[in-house]
Structures are given as structure tokens and as C-alpha cells.
VEXMAR-909796 format. One record per atom (N, C-alpha, C): residue in three letters; atom name; x, y negated, z. Coordinates in steps of 0.05 Angstrom, whole numbers, plus 5000, padded with zeros to 4 digits. Layout:
N
ATOM   r  a   px   py   pz
ATOM ALA CA    X    Y    Z
...
END
This chain:
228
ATOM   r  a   px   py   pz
ATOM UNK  N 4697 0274 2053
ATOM UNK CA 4713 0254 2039
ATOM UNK  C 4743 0257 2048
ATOM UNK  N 4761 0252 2027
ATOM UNK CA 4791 0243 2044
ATOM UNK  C 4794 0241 2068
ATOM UNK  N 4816 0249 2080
ATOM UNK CA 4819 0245 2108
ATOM UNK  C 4799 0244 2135
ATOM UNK  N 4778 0250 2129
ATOM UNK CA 4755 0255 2148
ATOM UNK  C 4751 0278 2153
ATOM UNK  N 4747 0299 2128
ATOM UNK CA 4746 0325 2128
ATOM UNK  C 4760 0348 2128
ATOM UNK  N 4753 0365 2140
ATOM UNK CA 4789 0381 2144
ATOM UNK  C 4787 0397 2110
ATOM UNK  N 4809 0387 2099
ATOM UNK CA 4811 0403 2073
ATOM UNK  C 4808 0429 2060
ATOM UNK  N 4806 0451 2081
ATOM UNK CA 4795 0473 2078
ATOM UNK  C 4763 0480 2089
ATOM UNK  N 4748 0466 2084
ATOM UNK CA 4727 0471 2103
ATOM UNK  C 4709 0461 2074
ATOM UNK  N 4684 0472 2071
ATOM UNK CA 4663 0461 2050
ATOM UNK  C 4652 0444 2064
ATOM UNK  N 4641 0426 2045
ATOM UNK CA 4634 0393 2053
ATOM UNK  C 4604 0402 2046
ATOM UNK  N 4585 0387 2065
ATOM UNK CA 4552 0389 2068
ATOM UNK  C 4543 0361 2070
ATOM UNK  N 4518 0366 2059
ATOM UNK CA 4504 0336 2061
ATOM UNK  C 4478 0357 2075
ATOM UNK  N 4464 0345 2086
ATOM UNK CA 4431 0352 2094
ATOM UNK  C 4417 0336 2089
ATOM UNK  N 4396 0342 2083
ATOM UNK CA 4373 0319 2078
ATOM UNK  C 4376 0297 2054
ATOM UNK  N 4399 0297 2033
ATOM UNK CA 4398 0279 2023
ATOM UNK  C 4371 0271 1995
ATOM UNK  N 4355 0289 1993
ATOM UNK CA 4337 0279 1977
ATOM UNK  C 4321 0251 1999
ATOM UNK  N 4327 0250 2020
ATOM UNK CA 4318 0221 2029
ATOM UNK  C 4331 0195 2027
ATOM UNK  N 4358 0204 2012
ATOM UNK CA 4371 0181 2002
ATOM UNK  C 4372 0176 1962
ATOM UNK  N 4367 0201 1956
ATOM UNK CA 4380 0205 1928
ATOM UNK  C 4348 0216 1919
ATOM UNK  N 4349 0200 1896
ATOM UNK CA 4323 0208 1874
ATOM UNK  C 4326 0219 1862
ATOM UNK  N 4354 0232 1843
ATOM UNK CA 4351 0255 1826
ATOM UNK  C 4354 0283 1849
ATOM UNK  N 4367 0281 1873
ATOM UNK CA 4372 0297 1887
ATOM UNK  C 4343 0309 1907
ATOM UNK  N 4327 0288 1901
ATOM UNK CA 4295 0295 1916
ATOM UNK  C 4279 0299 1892
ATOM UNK  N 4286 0295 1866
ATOM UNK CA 4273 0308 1838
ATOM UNK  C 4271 0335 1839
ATOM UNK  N 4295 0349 1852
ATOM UNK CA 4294 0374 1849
ATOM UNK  C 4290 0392 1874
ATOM UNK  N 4296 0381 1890
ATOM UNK CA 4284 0392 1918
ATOM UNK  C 4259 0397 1923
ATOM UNK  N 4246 0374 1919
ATOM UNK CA 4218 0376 1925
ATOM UNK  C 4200 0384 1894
ATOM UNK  N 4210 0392 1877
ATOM UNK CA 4205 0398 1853
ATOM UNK  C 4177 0421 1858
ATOM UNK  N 4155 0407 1848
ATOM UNK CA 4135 0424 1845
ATOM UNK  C 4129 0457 1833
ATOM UNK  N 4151 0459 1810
ATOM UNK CA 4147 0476 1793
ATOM UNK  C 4176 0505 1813
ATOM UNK  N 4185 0495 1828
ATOM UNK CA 4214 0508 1847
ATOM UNK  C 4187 0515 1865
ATOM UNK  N 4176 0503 1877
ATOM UNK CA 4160 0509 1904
ATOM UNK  C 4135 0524 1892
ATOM UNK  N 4124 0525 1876
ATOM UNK CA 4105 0554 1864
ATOM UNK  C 4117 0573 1860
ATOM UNK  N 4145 0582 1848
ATOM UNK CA 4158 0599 1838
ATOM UNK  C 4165 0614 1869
ATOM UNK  N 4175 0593 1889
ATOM UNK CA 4176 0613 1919
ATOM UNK  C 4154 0613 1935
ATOM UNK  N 4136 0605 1928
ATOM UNK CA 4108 0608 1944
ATOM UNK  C 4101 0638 1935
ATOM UNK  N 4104 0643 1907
ATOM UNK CA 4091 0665 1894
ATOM UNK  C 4111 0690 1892
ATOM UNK  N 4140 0683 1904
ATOM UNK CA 4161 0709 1901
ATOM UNK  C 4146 0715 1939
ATOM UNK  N 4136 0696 1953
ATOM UNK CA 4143 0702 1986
ATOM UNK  C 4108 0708 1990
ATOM UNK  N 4087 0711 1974
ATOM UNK CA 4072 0715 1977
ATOM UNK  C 4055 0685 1993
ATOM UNK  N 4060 0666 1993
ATOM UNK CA 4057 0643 2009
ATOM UNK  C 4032 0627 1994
ATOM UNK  N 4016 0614 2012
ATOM UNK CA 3995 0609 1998
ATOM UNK  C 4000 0582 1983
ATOM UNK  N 4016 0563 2008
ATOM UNK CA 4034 0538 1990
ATOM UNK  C 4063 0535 2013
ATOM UNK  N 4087 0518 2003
ATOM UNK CA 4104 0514 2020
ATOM UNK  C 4111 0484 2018
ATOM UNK  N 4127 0481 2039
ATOM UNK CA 4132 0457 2047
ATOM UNK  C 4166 0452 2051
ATOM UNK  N 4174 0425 2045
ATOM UNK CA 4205 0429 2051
ATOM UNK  C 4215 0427 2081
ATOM UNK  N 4228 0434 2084
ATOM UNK CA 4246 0437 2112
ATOM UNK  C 4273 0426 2118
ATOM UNK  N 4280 0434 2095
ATOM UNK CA 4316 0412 2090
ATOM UNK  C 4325 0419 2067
ATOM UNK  N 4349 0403 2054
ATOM UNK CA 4359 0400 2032
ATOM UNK  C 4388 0410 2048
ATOM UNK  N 4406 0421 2029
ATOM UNK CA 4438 0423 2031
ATOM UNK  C 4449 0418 2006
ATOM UNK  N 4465 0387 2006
ATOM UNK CA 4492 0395 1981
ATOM UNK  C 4512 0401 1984
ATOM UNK  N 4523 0422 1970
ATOM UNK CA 4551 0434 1977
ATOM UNK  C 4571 0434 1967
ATOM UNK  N 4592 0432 1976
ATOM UNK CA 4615 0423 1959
ATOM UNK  C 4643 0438 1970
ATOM UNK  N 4647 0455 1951
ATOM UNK CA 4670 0491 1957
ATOM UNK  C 4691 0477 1940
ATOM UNK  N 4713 0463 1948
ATOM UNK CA 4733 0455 1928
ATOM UNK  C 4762 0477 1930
ATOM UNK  N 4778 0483 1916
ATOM UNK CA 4793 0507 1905
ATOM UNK  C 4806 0508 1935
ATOM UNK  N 4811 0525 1944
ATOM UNK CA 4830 0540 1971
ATOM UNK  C 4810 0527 1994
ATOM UNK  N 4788 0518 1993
ATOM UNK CA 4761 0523 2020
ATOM UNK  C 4760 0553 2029
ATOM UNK  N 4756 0556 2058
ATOM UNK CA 4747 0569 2074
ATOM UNK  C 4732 0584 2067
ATOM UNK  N 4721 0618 2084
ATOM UNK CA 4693 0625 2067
ATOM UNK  C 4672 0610 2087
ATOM UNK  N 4643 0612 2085
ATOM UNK CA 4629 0603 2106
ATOM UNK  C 4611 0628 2112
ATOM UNK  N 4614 0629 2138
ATOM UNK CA 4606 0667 2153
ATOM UNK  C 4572 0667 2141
ATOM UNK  N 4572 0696 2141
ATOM UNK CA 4541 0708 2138
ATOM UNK  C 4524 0700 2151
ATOM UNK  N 4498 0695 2145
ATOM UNK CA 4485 0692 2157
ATOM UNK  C 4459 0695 2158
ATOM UNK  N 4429 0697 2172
ATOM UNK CA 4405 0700 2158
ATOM UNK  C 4394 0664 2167
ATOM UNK  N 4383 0657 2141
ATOM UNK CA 4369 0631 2143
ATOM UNK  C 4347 0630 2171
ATOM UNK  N 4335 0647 2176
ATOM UNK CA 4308 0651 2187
ATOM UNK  C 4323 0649 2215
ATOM UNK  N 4339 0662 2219
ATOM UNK CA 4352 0659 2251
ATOM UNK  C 4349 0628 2275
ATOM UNK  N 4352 0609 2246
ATOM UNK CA 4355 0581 2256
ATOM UNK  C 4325 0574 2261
ATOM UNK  N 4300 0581 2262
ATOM UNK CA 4275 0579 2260
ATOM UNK  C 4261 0578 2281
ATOM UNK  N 4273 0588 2308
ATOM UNK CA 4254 0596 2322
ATOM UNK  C 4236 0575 2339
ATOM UNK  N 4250 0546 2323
ATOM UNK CA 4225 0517 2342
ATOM UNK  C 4201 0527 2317
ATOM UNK  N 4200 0542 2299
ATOM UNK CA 4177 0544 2280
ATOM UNK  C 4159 0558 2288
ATOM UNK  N 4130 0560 2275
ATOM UNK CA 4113 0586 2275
ATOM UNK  C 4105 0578 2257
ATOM UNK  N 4101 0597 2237
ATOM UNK CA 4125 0618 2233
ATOM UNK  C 4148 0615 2229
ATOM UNK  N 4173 0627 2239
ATOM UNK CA 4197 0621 2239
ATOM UNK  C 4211 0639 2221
ATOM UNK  N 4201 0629 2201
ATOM UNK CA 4215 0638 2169
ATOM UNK  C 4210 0612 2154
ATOM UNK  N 4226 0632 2127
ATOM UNK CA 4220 0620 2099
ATOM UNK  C 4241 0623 2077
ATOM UNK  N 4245 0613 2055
ATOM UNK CA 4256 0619 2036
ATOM UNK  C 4274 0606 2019
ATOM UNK  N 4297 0606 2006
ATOM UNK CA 4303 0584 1998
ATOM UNK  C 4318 0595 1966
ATOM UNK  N 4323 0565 1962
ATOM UNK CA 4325 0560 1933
ATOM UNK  C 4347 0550 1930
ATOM UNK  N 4378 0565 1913
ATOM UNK CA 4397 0558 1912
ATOM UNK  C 4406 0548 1886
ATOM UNK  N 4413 0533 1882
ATOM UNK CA 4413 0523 1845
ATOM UNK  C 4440 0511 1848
ATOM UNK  N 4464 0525 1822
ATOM UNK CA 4486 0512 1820
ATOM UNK  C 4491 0495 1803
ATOM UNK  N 4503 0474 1812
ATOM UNK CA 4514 0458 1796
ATOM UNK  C 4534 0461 1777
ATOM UNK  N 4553 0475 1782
ATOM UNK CA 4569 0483 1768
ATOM UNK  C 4578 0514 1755
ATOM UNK  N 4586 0518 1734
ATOM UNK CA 4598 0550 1740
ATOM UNK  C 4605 0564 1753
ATOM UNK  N 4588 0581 1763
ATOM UNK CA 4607 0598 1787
ATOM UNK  C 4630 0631 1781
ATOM UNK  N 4646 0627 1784
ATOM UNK CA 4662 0651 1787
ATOM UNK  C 4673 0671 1806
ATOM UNK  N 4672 0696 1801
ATOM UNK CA 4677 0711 1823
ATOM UNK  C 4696 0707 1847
ATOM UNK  N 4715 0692 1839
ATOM UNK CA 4740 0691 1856
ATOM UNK  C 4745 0659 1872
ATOM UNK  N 4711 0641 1865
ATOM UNK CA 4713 0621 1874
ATOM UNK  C 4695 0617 1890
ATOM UNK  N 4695 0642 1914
ATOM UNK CA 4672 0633 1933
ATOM UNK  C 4654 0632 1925
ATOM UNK  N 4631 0643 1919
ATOM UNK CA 4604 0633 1893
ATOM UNK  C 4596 0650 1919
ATOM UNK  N 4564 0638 1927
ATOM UNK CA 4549 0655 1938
ATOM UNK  C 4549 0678 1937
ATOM UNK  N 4538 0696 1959
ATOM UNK CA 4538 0727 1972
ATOM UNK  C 4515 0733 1982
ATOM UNK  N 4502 0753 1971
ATOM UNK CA 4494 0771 1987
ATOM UNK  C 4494 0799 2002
ATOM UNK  N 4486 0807 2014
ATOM UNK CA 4487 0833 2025
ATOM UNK  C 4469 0850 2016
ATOM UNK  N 4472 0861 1999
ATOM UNK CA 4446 0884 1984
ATOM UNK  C 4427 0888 2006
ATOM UNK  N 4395 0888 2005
ATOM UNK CA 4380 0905 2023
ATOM UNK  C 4379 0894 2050
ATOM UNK  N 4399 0872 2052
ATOM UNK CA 4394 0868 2082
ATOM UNK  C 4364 0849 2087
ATOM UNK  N 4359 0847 2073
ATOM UNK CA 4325 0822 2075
ATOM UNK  C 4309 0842 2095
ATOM UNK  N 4309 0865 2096
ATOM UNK CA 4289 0892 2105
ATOM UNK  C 4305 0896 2133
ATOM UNK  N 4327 0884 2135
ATOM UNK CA 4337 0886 2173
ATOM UNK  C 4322 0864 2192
ATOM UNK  N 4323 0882 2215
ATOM UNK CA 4314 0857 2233
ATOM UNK  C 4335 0833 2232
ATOM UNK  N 4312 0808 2251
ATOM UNK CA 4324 0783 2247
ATOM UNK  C 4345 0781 2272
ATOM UNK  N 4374 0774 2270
ATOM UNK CA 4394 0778 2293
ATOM UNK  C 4385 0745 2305
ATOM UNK  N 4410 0737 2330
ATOM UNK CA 4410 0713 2335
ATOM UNK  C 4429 0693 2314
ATOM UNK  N 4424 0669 2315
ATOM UNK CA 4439 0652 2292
ATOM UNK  C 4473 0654 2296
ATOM UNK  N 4484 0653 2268
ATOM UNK CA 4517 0650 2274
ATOM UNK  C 4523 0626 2278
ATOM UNK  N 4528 0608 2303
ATOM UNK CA 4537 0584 2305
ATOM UNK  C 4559 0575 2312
ATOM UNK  N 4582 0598 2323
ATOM UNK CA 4602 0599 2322
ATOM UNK  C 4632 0609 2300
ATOM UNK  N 4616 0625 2290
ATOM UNK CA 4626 0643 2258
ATOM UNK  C 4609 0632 2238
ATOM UNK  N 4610 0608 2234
ATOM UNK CA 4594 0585 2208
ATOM UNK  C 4620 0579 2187
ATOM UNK  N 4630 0564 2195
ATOM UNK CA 4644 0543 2180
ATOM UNK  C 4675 0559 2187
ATOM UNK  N 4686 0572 2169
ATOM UNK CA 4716 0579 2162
ATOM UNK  C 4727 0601 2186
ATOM UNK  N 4711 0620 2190
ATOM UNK CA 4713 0640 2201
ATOM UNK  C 4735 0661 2193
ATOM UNK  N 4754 0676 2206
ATOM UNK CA 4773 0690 2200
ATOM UNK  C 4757 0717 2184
ATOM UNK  N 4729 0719 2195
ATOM UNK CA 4715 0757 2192
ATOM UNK  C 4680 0737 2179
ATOM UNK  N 4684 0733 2158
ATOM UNK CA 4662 0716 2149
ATOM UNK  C 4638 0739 2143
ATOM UNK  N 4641 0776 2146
ATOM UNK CA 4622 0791 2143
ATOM UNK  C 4618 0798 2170
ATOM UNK  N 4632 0786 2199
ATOM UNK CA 4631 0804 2220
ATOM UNK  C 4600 0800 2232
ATOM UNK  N 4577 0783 2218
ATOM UNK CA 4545 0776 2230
ATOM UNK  C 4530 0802 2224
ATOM UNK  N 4536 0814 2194
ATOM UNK CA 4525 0830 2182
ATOM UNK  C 4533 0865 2183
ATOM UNK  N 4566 0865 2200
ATOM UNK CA 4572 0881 2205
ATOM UNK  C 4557 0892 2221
ATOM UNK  N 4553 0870 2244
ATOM UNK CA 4541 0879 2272
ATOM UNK  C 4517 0885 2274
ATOM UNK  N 4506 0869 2247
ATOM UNK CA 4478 0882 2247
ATOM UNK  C 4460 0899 2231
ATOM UNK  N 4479 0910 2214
ATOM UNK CA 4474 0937 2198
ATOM UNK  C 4468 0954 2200
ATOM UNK  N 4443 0968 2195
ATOM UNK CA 4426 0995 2200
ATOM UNK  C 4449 1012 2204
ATOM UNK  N 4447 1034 2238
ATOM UNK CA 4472 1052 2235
ATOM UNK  C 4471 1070 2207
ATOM UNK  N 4500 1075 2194
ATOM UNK CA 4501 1095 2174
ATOM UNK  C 4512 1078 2149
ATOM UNK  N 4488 1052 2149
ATOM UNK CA 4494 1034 2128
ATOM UNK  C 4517 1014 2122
ATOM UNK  N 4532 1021 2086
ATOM UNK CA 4561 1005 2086
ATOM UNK  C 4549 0979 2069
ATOM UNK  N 4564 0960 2081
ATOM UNK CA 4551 0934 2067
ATOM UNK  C 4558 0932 2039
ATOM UNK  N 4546 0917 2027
ATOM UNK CA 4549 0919 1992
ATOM UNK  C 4547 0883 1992
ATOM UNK  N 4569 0870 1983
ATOM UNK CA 4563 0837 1978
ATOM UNK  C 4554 0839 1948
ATOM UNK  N 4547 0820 1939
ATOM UNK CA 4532 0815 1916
ATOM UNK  C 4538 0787 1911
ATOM UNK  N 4564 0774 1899
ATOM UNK CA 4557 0757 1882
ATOM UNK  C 4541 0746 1871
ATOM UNK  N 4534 0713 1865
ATOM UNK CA 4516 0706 1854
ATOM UNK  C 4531 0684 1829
ATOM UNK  N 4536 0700 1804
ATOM UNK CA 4550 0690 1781
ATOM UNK  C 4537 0678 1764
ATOM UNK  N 4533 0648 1755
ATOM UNK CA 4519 0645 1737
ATOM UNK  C 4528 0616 1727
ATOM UNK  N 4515 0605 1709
ATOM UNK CA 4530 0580 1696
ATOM UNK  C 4506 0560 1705
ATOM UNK  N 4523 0530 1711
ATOM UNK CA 4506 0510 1711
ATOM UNK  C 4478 0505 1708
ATOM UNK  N 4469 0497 1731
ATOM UNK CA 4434 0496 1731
ATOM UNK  C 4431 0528 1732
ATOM UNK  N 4441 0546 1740
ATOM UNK CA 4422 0572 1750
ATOM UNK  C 4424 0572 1781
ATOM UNK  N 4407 0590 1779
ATOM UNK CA 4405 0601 1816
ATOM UNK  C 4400 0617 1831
ATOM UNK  N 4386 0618 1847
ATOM UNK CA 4372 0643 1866
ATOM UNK  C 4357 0638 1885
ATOM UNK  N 4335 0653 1886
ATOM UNK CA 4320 0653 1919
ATOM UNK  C 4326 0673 1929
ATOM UNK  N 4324 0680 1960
ATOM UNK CA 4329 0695 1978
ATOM UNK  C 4319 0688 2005
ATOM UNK  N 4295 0708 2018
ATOM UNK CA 4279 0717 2035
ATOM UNK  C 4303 0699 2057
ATOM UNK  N 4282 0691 2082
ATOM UNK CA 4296 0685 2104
ATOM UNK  C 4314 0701 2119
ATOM UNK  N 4307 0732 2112
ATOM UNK CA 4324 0745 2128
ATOM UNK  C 4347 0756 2113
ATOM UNK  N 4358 0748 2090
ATOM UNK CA 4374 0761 2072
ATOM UNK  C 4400 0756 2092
ATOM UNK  N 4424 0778 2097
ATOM UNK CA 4452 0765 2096
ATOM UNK  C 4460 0747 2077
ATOM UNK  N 4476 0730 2081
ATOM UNK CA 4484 0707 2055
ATOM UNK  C 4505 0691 2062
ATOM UNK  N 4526 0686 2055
ATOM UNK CA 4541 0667 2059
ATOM UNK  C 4561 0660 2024
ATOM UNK  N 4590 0653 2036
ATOM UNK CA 4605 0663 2009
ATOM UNK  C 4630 0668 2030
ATOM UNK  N 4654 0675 2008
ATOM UNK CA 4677 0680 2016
ATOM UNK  C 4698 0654 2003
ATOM UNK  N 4725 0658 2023
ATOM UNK CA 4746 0638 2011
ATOM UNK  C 4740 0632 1969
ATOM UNK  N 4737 0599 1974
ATOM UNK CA 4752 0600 1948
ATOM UNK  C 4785 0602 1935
ATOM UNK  N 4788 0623 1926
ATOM UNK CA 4813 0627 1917
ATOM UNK  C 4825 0621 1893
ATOM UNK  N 4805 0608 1883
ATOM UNK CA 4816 0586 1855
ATOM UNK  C 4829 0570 1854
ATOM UNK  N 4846 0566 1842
ATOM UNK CA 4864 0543 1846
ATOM UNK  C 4854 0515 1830
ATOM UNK  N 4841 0516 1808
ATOM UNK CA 4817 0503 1794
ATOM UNK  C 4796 0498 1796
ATOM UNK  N 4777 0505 1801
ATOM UNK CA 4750 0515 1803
ATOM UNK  C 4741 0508 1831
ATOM UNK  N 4728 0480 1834
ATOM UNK CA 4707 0473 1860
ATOM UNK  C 4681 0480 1847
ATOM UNK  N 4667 0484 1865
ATOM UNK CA 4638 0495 1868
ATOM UNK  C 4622 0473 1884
ATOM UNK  N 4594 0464 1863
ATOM UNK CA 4578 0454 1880
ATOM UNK  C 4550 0474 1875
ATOM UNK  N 4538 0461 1902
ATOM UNK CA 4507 0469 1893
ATOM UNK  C 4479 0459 1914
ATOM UNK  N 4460 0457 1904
ATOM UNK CA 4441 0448 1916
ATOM UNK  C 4418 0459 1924
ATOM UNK  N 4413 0467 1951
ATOM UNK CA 4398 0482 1966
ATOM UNK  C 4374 0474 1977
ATOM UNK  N 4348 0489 1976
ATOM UNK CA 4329 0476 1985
ATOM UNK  C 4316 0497 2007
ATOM UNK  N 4310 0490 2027
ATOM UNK CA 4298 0518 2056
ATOM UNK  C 4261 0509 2061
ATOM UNK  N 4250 0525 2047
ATOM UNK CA 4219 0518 2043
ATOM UNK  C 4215 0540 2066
ATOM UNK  N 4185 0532 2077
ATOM UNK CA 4176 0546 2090
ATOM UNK  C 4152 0536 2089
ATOM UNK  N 4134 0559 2092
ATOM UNK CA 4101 0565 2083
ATOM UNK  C 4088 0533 2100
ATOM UNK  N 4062 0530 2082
ATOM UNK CA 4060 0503 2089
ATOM UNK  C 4033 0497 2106
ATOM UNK  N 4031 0520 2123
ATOM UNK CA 4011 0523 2151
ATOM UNK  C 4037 0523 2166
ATOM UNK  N 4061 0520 2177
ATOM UNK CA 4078 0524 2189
ATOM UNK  C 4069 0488 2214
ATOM UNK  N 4082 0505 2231
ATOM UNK CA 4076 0488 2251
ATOM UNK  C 4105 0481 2278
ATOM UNK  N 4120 0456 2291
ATOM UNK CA 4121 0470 2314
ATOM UNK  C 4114 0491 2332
ATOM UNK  N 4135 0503 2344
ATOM UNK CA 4132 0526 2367
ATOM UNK  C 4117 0508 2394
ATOM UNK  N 4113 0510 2403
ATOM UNK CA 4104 0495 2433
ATOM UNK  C 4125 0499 2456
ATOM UNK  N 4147 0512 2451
ATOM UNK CA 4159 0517 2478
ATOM UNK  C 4195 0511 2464
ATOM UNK  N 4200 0525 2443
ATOM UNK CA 4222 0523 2427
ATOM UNK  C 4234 0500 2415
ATOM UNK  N 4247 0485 2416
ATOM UNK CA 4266 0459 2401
ATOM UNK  C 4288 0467 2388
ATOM UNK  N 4289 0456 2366
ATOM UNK CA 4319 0446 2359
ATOM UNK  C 4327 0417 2363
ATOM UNK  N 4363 0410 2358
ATOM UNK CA 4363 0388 2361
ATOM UNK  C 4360 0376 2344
ATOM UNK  N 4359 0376 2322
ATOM UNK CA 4349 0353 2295
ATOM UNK  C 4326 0357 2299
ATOM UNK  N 4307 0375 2289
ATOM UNK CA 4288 0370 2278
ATOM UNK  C 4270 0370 2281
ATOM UNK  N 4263 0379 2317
ATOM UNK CA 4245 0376 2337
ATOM UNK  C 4240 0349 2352
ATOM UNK  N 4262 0336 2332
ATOM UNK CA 4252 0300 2334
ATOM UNK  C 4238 0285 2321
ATOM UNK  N 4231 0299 2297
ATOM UNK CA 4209 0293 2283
ATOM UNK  C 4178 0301 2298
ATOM UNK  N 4177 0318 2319
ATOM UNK CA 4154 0325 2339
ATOM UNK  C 4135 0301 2348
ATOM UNK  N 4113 0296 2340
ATOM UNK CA 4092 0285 2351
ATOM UNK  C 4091 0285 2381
ATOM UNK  N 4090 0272 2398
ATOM UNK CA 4077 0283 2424
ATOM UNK  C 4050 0290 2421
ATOM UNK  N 4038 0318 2436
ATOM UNK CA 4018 0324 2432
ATOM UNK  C 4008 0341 2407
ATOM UNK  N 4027 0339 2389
ATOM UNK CA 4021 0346 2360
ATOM UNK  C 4038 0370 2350
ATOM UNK  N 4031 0386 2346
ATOM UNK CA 4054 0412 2329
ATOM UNK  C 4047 0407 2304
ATOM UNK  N 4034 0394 2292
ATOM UNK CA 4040 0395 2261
ATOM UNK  C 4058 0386 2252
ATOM UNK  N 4076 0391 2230
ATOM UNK CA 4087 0375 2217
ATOM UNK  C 4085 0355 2195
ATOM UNK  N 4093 0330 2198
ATOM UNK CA 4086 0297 2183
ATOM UNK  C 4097 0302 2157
ATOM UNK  N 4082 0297 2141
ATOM UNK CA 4085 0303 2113
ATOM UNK  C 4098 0280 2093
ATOM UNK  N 4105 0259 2122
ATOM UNK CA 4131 0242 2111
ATOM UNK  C 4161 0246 2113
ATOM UNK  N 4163 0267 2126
ATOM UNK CA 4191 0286 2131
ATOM UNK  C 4189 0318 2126
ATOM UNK  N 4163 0319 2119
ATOM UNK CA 4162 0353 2117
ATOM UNK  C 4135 0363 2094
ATOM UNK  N 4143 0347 2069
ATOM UNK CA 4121 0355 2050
ATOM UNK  C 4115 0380 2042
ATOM UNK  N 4086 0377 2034
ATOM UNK CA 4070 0398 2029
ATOM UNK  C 4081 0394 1989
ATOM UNK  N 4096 0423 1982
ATOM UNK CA 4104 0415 1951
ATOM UNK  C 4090 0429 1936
ATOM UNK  N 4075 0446 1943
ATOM UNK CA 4058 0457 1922
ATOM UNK  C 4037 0481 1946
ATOM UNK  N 4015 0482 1932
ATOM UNK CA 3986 0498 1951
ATOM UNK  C 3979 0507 1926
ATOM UNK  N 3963 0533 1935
ATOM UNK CA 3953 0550 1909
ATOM UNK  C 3913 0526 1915
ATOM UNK  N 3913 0509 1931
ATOM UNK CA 3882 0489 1924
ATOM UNK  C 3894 0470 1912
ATOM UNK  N 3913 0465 1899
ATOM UNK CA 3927 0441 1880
ATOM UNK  C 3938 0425 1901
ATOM UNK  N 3938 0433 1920
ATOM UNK CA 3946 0403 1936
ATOM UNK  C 3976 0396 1932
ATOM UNK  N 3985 0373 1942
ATOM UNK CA 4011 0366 1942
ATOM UNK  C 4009 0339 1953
ATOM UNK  N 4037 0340 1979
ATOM UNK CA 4035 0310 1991
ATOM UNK  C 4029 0286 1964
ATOM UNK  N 4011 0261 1968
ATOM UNK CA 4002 0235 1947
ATOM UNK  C 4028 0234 1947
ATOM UNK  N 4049 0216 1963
ATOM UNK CA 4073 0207 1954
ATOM UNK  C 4094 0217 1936
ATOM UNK  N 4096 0246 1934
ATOM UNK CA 4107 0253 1918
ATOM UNK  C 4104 0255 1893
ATOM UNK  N 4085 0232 1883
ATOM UNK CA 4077 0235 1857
ATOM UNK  C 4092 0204 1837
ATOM UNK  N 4109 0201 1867
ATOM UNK CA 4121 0176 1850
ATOM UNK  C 4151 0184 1843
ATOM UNK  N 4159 0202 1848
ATOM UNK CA 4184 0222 1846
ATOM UNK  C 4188 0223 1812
ATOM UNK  N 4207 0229 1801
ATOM UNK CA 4201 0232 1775
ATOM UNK  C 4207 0267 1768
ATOM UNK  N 4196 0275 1747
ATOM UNK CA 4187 0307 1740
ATOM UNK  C 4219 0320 1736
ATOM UNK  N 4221 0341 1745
ATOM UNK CA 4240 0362 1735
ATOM UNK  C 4230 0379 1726
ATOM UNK  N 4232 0378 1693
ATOM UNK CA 4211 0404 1680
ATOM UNK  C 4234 0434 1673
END
């Protein structure tokens, strides 16, 4: 918002499908969570967190990174996510990135210092590039309501928006397979507070089950309304 946020930096929400109903329509969207159950080979998945994003004209880029890195309170410490834009994206406005091929590199440690408005927003992927190999970004161009999945280990970020018009939103969903459990030794600080004592499963009132190839699906989410 105004004066809170430093004006070059992209603005994030997390988790807000626990405040917002059209915004948990599509997050937890049944028909999103088969589509990456069945690209990731997954038998069903479950949500993990929401991101909304908001790239307004002359923002920062936000550095490369692999999703999966952040994982390791998981077992399994992966998963996949689902990027859907809200708006038109154009080449020159920061629009998501990938790194050709990098899904097939090992997993590095997380960028937590080269995140948010980094001077070398490819220097994660530099460093961890098969010797020999020149990185290839890959835009992700498409109009309103399209999107993308991409493997936990993909490089991914975007670069400066350089539009002088043109903010960028979009809405992110980070699923992960829905046998997934606490690590027993590993924490993060959010979300290892949702931890049972005693218990590594995860509560399926903060971490629903959105689609299983046995039909299942957390009961509550049936009061959600449909995104067909």
C-alpha cells in the first residue's frame, strides 16, 4: 500500500485464500489440483500456500529461484505450482521467467538474500548451472486468466518491470503431493507452526487435500464455490 511499501519492490499477499472467497475459489480449485497431480505424476495434492502479486510499472526484478529449496521442514520436500495471470503480460513488464531445462538440475540452497530487488536477479542460476551450460530465460507471455505450472525445481523468477504503463498481477498456488508430511528434525518459521505436537501430519484445516486420484477431497471445501 502507499507509503508502507518501498515503491520499487513487488507487493505479496500469502495465504490470502483464508481471507478471500473468490481468491480460495481458485486456489484450492479442484479441477487446477488434478491438472498438477497428473503433469507431476502425484497420486493427489494438497495446498501449501497461496501468493498474490502485484509488479506495478518501474518494480524491481525478484531473483531466481527454485520453489523446492524452501521445503526442507517437508517430506517430501517438493512440489509444484500453479501460476495464473491476472492481467496481460508483456515482455518488457517483468512477466514471469524461466530458465529452460533447469527443472533436471540439482536442488541448490534457498535465495533469501537475492529475493526481493536484487541488483544480479539471474546470479542463483548462474551459480548453479551444469558446467558448459548458457542460461536461456523464457518468458511467460500470455493474456488474462492464462498461466503455467512448473516442477519445484525449475529456475523462476522475473526481471525489472520496465513499463511505464503496464502493472502486473498474478495468483500463485505451491501444491505439494498429498502424503506429504512434516520432516521430524527440520522447521520453518511460518509454517512449522501449524505442527501438531507429536504429529507430522498435516491438518487439513490449513493444508487441504484438493484433489486424490480415490475421489477424495477435504468435506469443507465443498462449501467453496466452483471455478469451472
Amino acid at each position: 500500500m502507499p507509503g508502507r511499501d518501498p515503491e520499487d519492490r513487488t507487493r505479496q499477499l500469502c495465504n490470502a485464500w483464508k481471507a478471500d472467497s473468490v481468491v480460495a475459489a481458485q486456489v484450492l480449485s479442484e479441477k487446477t489440483a488434478r491438472f498438477a497431480a497428473q503433469l507431476m505424476g502425484y497420486r493427489g495434492v494438497r495446498i501449501l500456500q497461496d501468493n498474490v502479486l502485484w509488479k506495478p510499472p518501474g518494480t524491481k526484478a525478484i531473483g531466481f529461484h527454485q520453489d523446492s529449496s524452501y521445503a526442507d521442514y517437508l517430506v517430501p520436500s517438493e512440489m509444484v505450482t500453479c501460476w495464473l495471470a491476472l492481467h496481460d503480460t508483456e515482455a518488457d513488464a517483468g512477466p514471469l521467467g524461466f530458465v529452460r531445462g533447469s527443472n533436471h538440475w540439482p536442488k541448490s540452497p534457498p535465495q533469501r538474500t537475492q529475493f526481493h530487488a536484487p541488483d544480479d536477479w539471474l546470479a542463483g542460476p548462474r551459480a548453479a548451472a551444469p558446467k558448459g551450460v548458457e542460461l536461456e530465460t523464457v518468458p511467460v507471455v500470455v493474456k488474462a486468466g492464462g498461466g503455467s505450472f512448473h516442477h519445484g525445481l525449475t529456475w523462476h523468477g522475473s526481471a525489472p518491470n520496465e513499463s511505464k504503463t503496464v502493472a502486473r498481477m498474478a495468483l500463485v498456488s505451491h501444491l505439494i503431493p498429498a502424503e506429504t508430511r512434516f520432516h521430524e528434525t527440520n522447521v520453518d518459521v511460518t509454517y512449522s507452526r501449524y505442527r501438531r505436537r507429536g504429529d507430522l501430519s498435516l491438518d487439513e484445516s490449513f493444508f487441504p487435500v484438493l484433489w486424490d486420484e480415490s475421489g477424495y477431497r477435504t468435506p469443507w471445501l465443498s462449501e467453496l464455490p466452483v471455478i469451472e
